[in-house]
C-alpha positions in Angstrom: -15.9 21.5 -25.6 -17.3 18.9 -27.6 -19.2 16.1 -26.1 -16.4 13.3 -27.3 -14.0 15.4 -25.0 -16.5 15.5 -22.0 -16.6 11.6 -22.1 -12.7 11.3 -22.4 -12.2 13.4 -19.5 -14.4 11.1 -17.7 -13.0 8.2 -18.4 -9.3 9.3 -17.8 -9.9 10.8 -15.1 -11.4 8.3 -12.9 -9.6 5.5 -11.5 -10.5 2.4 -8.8 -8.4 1.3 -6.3 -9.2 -2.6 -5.6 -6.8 -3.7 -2.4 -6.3 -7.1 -1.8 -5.3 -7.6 1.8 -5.7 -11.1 4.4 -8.4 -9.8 5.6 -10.3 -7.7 4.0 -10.7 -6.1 0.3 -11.2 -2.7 0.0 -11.8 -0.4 -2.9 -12.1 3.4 -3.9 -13.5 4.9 -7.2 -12.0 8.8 -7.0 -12.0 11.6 -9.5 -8.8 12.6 -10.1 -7.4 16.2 -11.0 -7.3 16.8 -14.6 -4.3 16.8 -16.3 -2.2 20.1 -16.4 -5.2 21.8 -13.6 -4.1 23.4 -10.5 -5.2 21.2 -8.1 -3.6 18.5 -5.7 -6.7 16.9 -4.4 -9.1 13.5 -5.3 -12.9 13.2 -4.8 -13.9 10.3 -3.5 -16.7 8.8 -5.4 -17.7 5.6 -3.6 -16.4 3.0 -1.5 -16.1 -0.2 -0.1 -15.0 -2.4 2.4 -15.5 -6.4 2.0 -14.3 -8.7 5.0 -12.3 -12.3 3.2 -13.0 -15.5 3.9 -10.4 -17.0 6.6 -7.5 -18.9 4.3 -8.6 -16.9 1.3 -5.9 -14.8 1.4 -2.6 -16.4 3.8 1.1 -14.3 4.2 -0.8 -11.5 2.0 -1.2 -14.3 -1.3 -4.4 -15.2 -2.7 -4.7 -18.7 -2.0 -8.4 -19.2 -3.0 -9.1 -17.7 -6.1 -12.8 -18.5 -6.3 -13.3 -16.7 -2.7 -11.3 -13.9 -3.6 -13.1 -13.3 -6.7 -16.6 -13.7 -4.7 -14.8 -10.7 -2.1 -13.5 -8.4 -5.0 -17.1 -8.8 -7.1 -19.0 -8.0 -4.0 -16.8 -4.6 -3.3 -16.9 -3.6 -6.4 -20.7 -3.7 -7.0 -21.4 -1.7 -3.6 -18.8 0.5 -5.2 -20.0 1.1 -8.3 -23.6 1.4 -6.6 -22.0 4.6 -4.2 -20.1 6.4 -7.4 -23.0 5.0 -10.5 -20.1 4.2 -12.0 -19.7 0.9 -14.3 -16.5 -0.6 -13.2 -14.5 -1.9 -16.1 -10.6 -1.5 -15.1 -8.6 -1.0 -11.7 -5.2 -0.5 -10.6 -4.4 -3.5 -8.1 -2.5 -4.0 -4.9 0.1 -7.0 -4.2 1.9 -8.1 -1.3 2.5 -10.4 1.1 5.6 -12.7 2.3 6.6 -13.9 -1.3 7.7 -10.3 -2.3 11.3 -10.2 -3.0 13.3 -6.7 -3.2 16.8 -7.3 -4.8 19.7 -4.2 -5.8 20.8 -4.5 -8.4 22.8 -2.7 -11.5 22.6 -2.3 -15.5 24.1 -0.4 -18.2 24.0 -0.1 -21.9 26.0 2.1 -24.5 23.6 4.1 -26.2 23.8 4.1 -30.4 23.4 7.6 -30.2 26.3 8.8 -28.2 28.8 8.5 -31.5 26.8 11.6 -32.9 27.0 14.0 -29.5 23.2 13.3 -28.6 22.2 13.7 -25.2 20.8 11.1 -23.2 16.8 10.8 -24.2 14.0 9.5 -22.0 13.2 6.9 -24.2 17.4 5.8 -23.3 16.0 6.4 -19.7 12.6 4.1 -20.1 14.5 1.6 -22.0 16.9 0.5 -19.6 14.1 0.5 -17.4 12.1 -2.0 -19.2 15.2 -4.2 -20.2 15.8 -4.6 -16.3 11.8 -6.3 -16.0 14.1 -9.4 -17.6 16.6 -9.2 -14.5 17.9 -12.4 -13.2 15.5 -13.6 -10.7 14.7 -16.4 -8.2 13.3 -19.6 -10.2 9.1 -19.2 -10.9 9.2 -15.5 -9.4 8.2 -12.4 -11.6 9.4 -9.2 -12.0 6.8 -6.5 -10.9 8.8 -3.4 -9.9 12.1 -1.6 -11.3 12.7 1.5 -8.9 15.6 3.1 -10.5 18.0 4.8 -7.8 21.3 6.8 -8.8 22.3 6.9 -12.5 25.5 6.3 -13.9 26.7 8.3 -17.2 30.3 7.4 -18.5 32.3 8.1 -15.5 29.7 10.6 -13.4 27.9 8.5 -10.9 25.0 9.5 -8.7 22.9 11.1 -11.1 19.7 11.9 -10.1 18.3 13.3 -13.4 20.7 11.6 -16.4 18.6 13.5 -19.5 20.2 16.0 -21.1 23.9 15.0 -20.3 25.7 13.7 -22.6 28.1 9.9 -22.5 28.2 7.0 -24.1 27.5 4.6 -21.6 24.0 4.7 -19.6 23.7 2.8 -16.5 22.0 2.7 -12.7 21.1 0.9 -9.8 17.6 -0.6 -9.2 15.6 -1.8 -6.4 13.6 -4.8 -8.4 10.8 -6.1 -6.7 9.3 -9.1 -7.8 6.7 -11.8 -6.3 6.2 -15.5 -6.5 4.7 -16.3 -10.2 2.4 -18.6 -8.6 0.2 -16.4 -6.5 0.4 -12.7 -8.8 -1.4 -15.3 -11.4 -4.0 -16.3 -8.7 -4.3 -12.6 -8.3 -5.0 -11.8 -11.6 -7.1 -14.8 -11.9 -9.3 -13.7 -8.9 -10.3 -10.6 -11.1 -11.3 -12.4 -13.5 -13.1 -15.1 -11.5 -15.2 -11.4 -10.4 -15.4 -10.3 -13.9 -14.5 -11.7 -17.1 -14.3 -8.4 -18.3 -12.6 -6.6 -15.6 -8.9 -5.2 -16.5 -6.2 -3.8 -14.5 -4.3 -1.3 -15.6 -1.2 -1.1 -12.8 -0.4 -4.1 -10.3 1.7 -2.2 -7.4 3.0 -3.1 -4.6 0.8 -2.2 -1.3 3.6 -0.3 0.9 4.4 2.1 -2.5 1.0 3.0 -3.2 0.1 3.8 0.2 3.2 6.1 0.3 1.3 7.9 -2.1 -1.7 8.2 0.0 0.1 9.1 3.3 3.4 11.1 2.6 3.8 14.4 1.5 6.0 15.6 -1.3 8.2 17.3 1.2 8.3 14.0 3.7 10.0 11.9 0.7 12.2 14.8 -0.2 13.5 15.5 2.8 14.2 11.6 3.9 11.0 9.6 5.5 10.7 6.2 6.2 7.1 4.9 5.8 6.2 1.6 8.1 3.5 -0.3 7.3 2.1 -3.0 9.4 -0.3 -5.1 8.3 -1.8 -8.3 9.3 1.3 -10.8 8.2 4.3 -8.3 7.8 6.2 -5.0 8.3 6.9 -3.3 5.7 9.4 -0.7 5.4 10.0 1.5 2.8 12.9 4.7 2.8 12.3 7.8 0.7 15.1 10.3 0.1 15.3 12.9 -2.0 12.0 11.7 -4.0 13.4 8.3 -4.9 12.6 5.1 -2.9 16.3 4.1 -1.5 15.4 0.8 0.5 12.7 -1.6 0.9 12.7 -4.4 3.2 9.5 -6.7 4.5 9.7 -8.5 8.1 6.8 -11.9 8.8 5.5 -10.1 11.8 2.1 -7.8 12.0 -1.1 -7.6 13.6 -1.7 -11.0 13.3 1.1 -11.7 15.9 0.1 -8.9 18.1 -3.9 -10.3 18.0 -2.1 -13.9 18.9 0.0 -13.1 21.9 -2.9 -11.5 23.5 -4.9 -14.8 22.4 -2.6 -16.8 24.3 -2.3 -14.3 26.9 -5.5 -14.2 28.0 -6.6 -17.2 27.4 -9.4 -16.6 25.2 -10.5 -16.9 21.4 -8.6 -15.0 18.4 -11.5 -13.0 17.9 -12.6 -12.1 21.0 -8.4 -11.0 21.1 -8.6 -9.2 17.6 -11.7 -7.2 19.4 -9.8 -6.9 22.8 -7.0 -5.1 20.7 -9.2 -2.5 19.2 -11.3 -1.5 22.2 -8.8 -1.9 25.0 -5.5 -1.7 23.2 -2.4 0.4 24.0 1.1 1.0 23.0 2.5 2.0 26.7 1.2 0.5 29.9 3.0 2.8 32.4 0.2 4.8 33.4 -2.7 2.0 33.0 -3.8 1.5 36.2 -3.3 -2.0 37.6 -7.2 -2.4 38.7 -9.2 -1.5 35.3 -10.6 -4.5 34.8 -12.3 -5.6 31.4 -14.7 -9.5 30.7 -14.6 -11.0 27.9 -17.5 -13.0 26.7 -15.1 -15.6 25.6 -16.7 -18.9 25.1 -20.5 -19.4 25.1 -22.3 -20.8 28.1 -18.9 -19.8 30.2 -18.6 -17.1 32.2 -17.0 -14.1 31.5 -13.2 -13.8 31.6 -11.6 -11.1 33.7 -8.7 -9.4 32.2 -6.8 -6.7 33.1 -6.3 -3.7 30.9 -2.9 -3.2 32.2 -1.9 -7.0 31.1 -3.1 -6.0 27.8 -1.4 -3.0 27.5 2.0 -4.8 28.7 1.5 -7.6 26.0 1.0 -5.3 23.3 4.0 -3.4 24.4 6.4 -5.7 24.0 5.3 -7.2 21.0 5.5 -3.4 19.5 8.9 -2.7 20.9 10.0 -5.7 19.0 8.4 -4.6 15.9 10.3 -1.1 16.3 13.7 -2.7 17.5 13.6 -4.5 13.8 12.5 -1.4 11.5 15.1 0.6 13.3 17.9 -1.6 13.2 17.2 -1.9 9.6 17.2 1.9 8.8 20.5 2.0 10.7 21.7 -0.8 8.5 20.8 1.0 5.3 22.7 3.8 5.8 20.0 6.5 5.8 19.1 7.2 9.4 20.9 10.7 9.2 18.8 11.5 6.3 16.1 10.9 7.7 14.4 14.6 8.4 11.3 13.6 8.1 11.2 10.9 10.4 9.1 7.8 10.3 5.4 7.6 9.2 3.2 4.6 11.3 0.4 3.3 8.9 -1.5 -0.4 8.6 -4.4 -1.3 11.0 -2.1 -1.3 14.0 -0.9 1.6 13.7 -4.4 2.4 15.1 -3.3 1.8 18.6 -3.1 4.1 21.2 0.0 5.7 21.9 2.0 3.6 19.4 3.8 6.7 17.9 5.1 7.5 21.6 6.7 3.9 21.4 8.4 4.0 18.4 10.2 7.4 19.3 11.4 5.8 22.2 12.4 3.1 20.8 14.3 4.8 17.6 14.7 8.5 19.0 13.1 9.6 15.6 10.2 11.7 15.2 7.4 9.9 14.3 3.4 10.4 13.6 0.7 7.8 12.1 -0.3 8.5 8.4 -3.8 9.0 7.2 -5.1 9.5 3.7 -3.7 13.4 2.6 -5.2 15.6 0.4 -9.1 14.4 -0.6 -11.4 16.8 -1.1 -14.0 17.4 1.9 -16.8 15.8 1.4 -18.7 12.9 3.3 -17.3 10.2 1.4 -14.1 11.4 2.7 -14.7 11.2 6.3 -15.7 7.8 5.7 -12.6 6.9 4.5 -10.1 9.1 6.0 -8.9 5.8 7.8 -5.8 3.0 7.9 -8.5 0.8 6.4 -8.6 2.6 2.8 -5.3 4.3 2.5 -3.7 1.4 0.0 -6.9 1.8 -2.1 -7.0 5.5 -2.1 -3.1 5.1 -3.0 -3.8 2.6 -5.9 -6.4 5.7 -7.1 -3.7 8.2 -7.0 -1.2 6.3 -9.0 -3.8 6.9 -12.0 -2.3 10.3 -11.9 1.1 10.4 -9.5 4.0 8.7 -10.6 6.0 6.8 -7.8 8.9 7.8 -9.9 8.4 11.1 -12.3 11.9 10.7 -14.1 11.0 7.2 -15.8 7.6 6.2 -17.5 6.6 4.1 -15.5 7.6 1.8 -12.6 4.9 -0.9 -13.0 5.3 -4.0 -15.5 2.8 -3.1 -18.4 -0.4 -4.8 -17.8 -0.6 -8.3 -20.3 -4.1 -8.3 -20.1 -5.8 -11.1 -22.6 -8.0 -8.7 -24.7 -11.3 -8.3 -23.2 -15.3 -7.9 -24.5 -16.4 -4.4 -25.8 -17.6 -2.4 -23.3 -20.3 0.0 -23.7 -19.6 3.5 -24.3 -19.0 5.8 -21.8 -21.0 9.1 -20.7 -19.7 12.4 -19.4 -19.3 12.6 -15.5 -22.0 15.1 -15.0 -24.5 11.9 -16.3 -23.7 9.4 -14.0 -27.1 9.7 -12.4 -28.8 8.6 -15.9 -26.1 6.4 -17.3 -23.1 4.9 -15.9 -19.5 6.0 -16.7 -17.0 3.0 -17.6 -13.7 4.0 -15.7 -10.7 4.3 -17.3 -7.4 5.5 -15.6 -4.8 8.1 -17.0 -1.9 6.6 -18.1 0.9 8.3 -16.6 3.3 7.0 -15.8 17.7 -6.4 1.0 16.9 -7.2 4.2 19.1 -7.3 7.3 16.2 -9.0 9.2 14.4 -12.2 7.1 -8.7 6.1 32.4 -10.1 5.8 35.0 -9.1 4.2 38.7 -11.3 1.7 40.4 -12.7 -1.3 38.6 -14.5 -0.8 35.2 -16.3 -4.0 34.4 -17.0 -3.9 30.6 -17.7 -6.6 28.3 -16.9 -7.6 24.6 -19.0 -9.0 22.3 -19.2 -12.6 22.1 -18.3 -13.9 18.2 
């Protein structure tokens, strides 16, 4: 093997994962499996997390581009510092309230059919990218087109439409599109961090951390992945390999972090910090005299605050949250098809006990989802967390389809052209010379312990 083909494995074979959340960015540079090798695992190469500026990022929408930026060039230096890797292209999350999901149908007659040929996948990933000029909302742009069932002629419900043979082509889509407005702040905020960086897939968060949590067998079988983040709930319904329904609800951790706020009485952080330490899903057996202070304004005294209350105020909140997503999966039809369950992911799903709640509440199996299949190393461990899953997700889509039977479900990138970069070096050099990344290319709603006392403090902020 020549040393051109050492540097193009390199380069297609790596991919970062930038993730732009309200909160926080994170990003992960991973090696992924070369193409045609039997393997199913990444290697994580470096890291980052990056807290955001408050009103940087608001309802999941990058609002300040010039913070954002600041966020994204930060993560991605201490990144490329972890991995000595020379960042030049990513594959970027979006998300947030302005996401619309619409169903909808198309259909062409194919030019061919007069001469017997059978359907192609080039008929397959041109109906695809016709539907990316579906009718949508005014200013709103279309980022998604998840093809569901086929139709051919007469036969409807085809999973897999190449190789038959008819005259007319058609399907029905989940199109997923966001606000024009803020997916150009979004790319603009790359940019602002640098003026050479590209991306090379924008997806949407829930989808690419389905490919980080779920299994191959879990979206086969029928799973329904819920994702709560900071602004919303999202929830997204695999069967058979295909994504069937996608719905978002404007309630998250934020809500949870604000009820206990209000409460208690005491600062939004010092809440947000109460929820991590002290949180739980189910107060039953809390005991009612576990008490916890809270350093919750300076030159006051502590605040005494019972573990229980917090517990109870959590619960609620949570039963609410699970009352929606299941009264959504029974209104898309799929709830029998379910096999799998549900999978609990986001930074909430991080409390205590929370996939005991949701059971109750929807009778359904569930467990909470964690980054599958990296390869064990310390970088791993270090992200093996809610925190990096979306990231690690946006990696894997350098090499997983969300959808094998179509090219790709992703609006090509339409990227200004950019400066030359310098050449890249094999993988085994990164320690003398740093490797440019480049990715493989592959590839509505029905809702808008102990006893006695235990005197512990949190943190004044």
């Amino acid at each position: 093997m020549n040393n051109n083909s050492l540097i193009s494995m390199a380069q297609e074979n790596i991919v970062v994962g930038v993730d732009i959340g309200s909160t926080k960015i994170a990003v992960v540079a991973a090696q992924l499996p070369v193409s045609g090798a039997f393997q199913n695992t990444i290697e994580i190469l470096g890291f980052s997390e990056v807290l955001m500026p408050t009103g940087a990022v608001v309802n999941g929408s990058v609002e300040n581009i010039k913070q954002v930026g600041k966020a994204i060039r930060t993560a991605l230096a201490e990144t490329a510092l972890l991995s000595d890797l020379d960042i030049g292209i990513v594959n970027v999350s979006f998300g947030g309230t302005h996401v619309k999901v619409t169903a909808q149908s198309d259909g062409v007659l194919r030019p061919s059919a007069s001469t017997g040929e059978e359907v192609t996948q080039k008929d397959v990933d041109q109906l695809v990218e016709d539907m990316y000029r579906a009718k949508t909302e005014p200013n709103f742009e279309v980022l998604h087109v998840l093809p569901m069932d086929f139709v051919v002629d007469n036969s409807a419900g085809v999973k897999e439409p190449v190789g038959r043979t008819g005259i007319k082509l058609g399907a029905n889509f989940l199109v997923v599109s966001g606000n024009n407005q803020s997916i150009q702040r979004t790319r603009k905020s790359l940019l602002d961090a640098d003026e050479n960086l590209r991306y090379d897939k924008m997806i949407f968060a829930p989808l690419a951390t389905g490919l980080a949590v779920l299994t191959g067998n879990e979206m086969k079988a029928g799973i329904a992945l819920v994702d709560i983040g900071d602004h919303t709930t999202d929830l997204i319904i695999y069967q058979d390999k295909i994504v069937r329904h996608i719905v978002s609800f404007p309630i998250g951790g934020r809500h949870l972090t604000n009820d206990l706020s209000i409460g208690c009485g005491i600062q939004p952080e010092n809440a947000e910090q109460l929820k991590k330490v002290y949180g739980a899903a189910i107060s039953e057996d809390i005991p009612l005299n576990v008490e916890i202070l809270v350093n919750f304004l300076a030159g006051r005294p502590p605040k005494q605050v019972l573990k229980k209350n917090v517990a109870l105020i959590l619960e609620e909140r949570l039963k609410e949250i699970a009352a929606m997503v299941y009264a959504e999966i029974l209104n898309s039809g799929y709830e029998e098809k379910l096999i799998g369950g549900i999978v609990l992911t986001g930074g909430t799903a991080n409390i205590p006990d929370i996939e005991l709640l949701f059971e109750k509440v929807t009778n359904l199996s569930v467990r909470v989802g964690f980054p599958e299949n990296l390869a064990h190393t310390s970088k791993a461990d270090a992200v093996s967390n809610s925190s990096f899953t979306t990231a690690i997700g946006l990696a894997w889509a350098g090499v997983q389809s969300i959808d094998p039977r179509v090219k790709s479900v992703c609006k090509p990138s339409q990227e200004e052209p950019v400066k030359q970069a310098p050449p890249a070096v094999a993988a085994g050099q990164r320690t003398q010379e740093k490797v440019k990344t480049e990715p493989k290319k592959t590839g509505l709603s029905f809702w808008e312990s102990l006893l006695g006392r235990n005197d512990q403090q949190t943190d004044e902020y």
